[in-house]
C-alpha positions as CSV (number, residue, x, y, z in Angstrom):
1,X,52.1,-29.2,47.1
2,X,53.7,-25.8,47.5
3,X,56.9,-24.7,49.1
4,X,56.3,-23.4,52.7
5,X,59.4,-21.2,52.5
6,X,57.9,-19.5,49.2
7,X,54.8,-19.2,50.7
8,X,53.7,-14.7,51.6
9,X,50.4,-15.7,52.9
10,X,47.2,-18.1,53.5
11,X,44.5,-16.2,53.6
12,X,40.2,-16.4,52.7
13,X,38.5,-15.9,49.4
14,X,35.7,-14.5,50.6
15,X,37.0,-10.2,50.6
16,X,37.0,-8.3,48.1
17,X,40.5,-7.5,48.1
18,X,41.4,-11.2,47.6
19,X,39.1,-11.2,44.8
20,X,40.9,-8.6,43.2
21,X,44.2,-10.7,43.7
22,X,42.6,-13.8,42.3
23,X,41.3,-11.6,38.8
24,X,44.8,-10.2,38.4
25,X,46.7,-13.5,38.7
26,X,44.3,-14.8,36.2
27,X,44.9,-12.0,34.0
28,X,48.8,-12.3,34.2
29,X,48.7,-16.2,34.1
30,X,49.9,-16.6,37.4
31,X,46.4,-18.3,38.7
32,X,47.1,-21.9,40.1
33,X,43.8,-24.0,40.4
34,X,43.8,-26.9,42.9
35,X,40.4,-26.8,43.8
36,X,40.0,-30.2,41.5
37,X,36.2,-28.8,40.6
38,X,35.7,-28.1,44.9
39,X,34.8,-24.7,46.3
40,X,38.2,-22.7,47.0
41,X,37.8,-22.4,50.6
42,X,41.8,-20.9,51.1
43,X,44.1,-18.3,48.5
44,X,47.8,-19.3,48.9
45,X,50.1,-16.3,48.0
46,X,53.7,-17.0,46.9
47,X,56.7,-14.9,46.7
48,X,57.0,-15.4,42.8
49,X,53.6,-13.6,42.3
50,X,51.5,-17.1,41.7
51,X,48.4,-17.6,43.2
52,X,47.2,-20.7,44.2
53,X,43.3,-21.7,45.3
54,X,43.0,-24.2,47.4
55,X,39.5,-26.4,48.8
56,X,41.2,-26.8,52.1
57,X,40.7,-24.3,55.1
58,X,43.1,-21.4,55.3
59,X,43.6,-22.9,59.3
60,X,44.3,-26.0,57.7
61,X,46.6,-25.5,55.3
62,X,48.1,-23.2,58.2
63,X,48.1,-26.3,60.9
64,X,50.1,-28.6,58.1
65,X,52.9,-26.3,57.5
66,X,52.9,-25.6,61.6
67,X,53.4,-29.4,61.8
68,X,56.0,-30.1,59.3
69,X,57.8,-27.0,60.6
70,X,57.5,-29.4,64.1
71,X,58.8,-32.6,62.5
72,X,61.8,-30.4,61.0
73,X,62.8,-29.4,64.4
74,X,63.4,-32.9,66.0
């Protein structure tokens, strides 16, 4: 689980640019792997510079937080 109010962005792993991102967190120590062995199918970006790869679709993930956001409201 990650904090929806830390969250910058969900975004794909497929661009180079994400790649990029990934290489550096992994470099810094700031890569989170929760995958569990799956093929990272969505990059989480938090506001403390961690990176976190993720085997659920970016629209997903995206839908969840959209939902809880929902259940917060009532």
């Amino acid at each position: 689980m990650v904090s929806a109010n830390r969250l910058i962005a969900i975004v794909s792993p497929g661009s180079q640019p994400i790649k990029r991102i990934i290489d550096e967190a992994k470099g810094r120590g700031s890569l989170i792997d929760a995958t569990y062995g799956r093929r990272t199918r969505s990059v989480i970006i938090m506001d403390s510079g961690h990176v976190v790869l993720s085997a659920i679709q970016h629209e997903t993930v995206a839908s969840r937080l959209d939902d809880e956001e929902e259940e917060d409201d009532e």
